[in-house]
PLY file of the C-alpha trace (Angstrom):
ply
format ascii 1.0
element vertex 267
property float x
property float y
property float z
element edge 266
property int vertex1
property int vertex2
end_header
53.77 103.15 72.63
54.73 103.27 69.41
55.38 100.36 66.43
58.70 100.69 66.57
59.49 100.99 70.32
57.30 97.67 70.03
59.35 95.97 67.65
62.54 96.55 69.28
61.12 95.80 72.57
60.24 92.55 71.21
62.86 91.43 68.92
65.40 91.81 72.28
63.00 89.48 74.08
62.01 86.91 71.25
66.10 86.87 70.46
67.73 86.66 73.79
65.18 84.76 75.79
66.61 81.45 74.99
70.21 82.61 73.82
72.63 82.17 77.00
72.67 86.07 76.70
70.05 87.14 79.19
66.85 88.80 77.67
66.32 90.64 80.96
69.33 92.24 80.81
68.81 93.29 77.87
65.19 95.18 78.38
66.98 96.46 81.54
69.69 97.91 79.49
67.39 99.12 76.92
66.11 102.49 78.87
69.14 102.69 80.55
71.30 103.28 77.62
68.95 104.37 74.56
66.75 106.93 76.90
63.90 105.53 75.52
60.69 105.27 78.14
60.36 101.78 80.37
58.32 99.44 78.38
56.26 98.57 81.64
54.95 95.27 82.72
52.15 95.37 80.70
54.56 94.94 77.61
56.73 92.70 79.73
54.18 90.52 80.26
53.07 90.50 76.80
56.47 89.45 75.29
56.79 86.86 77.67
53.44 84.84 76.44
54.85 85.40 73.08
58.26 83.53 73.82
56.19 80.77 75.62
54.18 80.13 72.15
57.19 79.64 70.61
59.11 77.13 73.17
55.65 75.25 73.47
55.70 74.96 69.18
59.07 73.96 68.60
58.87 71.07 71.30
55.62 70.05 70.91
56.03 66.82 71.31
57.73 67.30 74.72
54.87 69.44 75.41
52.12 66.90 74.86
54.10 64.24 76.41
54.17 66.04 79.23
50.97 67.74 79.37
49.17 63.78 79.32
51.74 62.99 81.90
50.12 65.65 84.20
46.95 63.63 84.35
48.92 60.97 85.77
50.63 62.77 88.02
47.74 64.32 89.70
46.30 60.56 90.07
49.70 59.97 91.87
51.12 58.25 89.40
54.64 58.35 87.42
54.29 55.59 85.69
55.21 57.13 82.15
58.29 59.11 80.40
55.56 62.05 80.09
54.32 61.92 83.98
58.09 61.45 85.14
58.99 64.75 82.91
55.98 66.60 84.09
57.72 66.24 87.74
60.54 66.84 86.77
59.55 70.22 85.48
57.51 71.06 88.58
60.78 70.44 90.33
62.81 72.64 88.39
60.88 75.29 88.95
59.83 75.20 92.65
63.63 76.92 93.70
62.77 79.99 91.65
59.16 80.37 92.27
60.07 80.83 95.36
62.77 82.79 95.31
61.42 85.13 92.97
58.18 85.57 95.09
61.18 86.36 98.25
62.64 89.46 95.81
59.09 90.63 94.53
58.01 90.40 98.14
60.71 93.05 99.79
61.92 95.09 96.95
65.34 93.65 96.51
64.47 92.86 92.20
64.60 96.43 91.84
67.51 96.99 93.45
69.93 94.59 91.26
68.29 96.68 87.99
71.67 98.52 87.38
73.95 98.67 84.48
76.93 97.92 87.12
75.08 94.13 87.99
74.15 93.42 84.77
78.12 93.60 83.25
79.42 91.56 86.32
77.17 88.65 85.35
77.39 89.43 81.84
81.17 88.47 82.43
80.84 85.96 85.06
78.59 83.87 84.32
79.83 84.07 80.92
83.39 82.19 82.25
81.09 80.00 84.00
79.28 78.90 81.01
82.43 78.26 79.15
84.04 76.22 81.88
80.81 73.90 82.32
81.01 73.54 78.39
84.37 72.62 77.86
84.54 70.19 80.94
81.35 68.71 81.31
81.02 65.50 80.18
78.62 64.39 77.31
77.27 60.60 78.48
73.56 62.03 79.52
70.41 62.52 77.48
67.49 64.90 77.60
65.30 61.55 77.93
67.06 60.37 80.73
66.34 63.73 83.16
66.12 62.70 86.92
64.69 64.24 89.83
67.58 64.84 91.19
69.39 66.44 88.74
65.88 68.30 87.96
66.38 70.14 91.52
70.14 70.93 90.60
69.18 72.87 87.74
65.96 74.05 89.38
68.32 75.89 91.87
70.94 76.91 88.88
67.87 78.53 87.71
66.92 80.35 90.72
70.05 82.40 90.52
68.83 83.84 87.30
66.97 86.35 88.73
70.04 88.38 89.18
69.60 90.52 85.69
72.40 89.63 83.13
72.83 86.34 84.54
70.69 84.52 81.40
67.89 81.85 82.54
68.48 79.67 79.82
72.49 80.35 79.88
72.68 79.06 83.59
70.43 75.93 83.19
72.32 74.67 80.06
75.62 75.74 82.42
74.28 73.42 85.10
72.79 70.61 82.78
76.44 70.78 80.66
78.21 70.36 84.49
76.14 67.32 85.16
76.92 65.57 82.07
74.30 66.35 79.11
75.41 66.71 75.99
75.09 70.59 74.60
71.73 69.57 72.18
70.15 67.86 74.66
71.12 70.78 78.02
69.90 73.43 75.66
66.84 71.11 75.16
66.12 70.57 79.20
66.69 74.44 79.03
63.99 75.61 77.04
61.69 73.14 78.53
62.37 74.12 82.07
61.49 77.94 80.72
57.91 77.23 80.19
56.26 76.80 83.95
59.04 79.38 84.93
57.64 81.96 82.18
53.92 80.56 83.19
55.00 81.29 86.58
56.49 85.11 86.31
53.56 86.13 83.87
51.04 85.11 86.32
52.24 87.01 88.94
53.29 90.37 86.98
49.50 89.70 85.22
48.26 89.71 88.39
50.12 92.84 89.38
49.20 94.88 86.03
45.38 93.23 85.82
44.31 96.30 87.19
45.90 99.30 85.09
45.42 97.03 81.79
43.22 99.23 79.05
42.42 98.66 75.75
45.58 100.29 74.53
47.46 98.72 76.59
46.14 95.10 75.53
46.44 96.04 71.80
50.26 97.07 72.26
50.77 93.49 73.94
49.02 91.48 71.41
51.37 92.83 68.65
54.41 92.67 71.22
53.25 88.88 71.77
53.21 88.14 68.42
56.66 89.90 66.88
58.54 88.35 69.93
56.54 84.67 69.07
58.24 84.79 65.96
61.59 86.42 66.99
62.09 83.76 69.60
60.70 81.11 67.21
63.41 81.74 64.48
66.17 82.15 67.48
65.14 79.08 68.83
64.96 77.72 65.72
68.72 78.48 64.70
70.45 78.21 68.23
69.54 74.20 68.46
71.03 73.84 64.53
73.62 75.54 65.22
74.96 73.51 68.77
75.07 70.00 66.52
78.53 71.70 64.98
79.58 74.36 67.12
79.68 75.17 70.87
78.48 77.88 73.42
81.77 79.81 72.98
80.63 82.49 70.86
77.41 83.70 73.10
80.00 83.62 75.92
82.36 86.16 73.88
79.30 88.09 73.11
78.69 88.06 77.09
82.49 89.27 77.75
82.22 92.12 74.83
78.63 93.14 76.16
79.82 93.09 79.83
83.22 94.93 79.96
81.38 97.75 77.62
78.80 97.75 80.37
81.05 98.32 83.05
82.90 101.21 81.72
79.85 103.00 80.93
79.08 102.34 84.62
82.08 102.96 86.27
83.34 105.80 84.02
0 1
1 2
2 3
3 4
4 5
5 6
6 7
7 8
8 9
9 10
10 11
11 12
12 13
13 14
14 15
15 16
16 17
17 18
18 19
19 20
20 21
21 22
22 23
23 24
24 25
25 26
26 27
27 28
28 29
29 30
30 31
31 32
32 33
33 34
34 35
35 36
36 37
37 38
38 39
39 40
40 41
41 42
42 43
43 44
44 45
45 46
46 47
47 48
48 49
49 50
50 51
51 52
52 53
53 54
54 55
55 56
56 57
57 58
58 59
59 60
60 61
61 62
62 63
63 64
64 65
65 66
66 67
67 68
68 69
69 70
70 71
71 72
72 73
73 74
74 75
75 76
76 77
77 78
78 79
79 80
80 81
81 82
82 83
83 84
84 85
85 86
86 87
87 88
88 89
89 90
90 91
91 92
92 93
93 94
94 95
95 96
96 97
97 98
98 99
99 100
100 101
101 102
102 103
103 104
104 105
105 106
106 107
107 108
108 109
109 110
110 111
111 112
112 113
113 114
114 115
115 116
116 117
117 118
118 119
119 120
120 121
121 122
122 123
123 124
124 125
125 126
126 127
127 128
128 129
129 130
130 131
131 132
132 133
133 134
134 135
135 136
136 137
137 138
138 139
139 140
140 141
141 142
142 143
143 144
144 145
145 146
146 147
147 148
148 149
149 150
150 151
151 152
152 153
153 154
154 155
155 156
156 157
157 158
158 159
159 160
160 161
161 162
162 163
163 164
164 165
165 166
166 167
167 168
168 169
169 170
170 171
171 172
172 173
173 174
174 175
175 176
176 177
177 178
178 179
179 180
180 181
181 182
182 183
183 184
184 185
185 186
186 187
187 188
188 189
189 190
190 191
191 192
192 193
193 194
194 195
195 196
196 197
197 198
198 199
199 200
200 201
201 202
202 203
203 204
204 205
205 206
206 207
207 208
208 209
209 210
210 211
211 212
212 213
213 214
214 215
215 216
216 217
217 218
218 219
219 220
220 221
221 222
222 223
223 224
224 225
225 226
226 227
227 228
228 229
229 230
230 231
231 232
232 233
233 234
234 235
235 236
236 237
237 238
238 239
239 240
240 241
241 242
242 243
243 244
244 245
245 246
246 247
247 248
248 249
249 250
250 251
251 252
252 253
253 254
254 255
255 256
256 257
257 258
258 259
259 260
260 261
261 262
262 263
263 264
264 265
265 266
């Protein structure tokens, strides 16, 4: 693969991966409408870890809290903010775990891969978002996560394995619903999106173990770093950005995107 099939490869993942845009729809779309070759799951893979570096650096100290709350939970205790987050997150991400392994299992991923698909939820979910914004209340607090809204958004998050839907744009639509305030969803977002990327790249590494080669592994380390620092600085402006101004321009990007997709399917 060449550098530059790379670099575009991974600048779509390391932008959109945490923008409410959908980064699978956009790799999707990429072959589909620039006739360039599928990147493979090798690469997919490889951008993913890359993302992952970058959610675990900018919240860090989320991270840790929750990686020493772990401990704790595995002794059967939640008796700390870390070990009650640490459930939370293995809540969350239970509903699409096991959905995903459903889809994998009989073939139906594949078949929602179309241009068609990815407009409709482009456009849908992109209403949905700016309802949920612009009606959801803002009286909650990332610190104050619950189990039970943990398993809402867990199974918000499960329906992002349609393509064009947007992981992070349908957890920060459910977390705005329940009452967080748009910092603080985007926040549970991106937190939520490590065990779910942890979970996806083991299974797809697991899949692609096999064919890996060393050309293969050097074209992922250099997709895993460009789309580290893509998603870093993307990350990196989105949370700025939502102290002074709301989700309504990614959801005119997703109407644009979306009725342009549908008339090159339909047409």
């Amino acid at each position: 693969m060449t550098f530059f099939h790379l670099t575009i490869i991974a600048l779509i993942q390391g932008i959109t991966e945490f923008l409410p845009i959908s980064s699978s729809g956009h790799l999707i779309l990429l072959p589909n409408l620039s006739g360039m070759a599928d990147q493979g799951q090798v690469i997919d893979v490889a951008v993913h870890i890359g993302t992952l570096g970058a959610v675990v650096v900018y919240f860090w100290p989320d991270v840790r809290d929750a990686l020493l709350g772990t401990g704790r939970l595995l002794r059967g205790r939640v008796d700390t903010p870390g070990a009650l987050l640490a459930l939370c997150l293995v809540i969350a991400t239970v509903p699409v775990v096991v959905v995903g392994f459903i889809l994998n299992a009989t073939g139906y991923d594949d078949l929602l891969r179309s241009t068609a698909v990815i407009g409709w939820t482009m456009i849908i979910f992109g209403i949905v978002l700016y309802w949920a914004d612009h009606t959801g209340a803002e009286h909650k607090r990332a610190e104050g996560w619950s189990l039970r809204d943990a398993w809402i958004m867990g199974l918000w998050q499960a329906v992002a394995l349609i393509p064009g839907t947007s992981r992070s744009g349908i957890t920060i639509t459910a977390a705005r619903r329940l009452g967080y305030a748009r910092h603080d969803a985007a926040r549970l977002s991106m937190l939520m999106s490590i065990p779910t990327i942890i979970a996806s790249g083991t299974l797809l590494g697991i899949e692609v173990a096999a064919d890996a080669n060393v050309q293969a592994a050097r074209d992922g380390a250099i997709g895993a770093a460009l789309s580290f620092v893509a998603a870093l600085l993307a990350l990196t402006f989105m949370m700025r950005l939502l102290r002074s101004v709301s989700f309504t321009p990614y959801v005119i990007y997703r109407l644009i995107l979306g009725a342009a997709l549908l008339w090159i399917a339909y047409t």
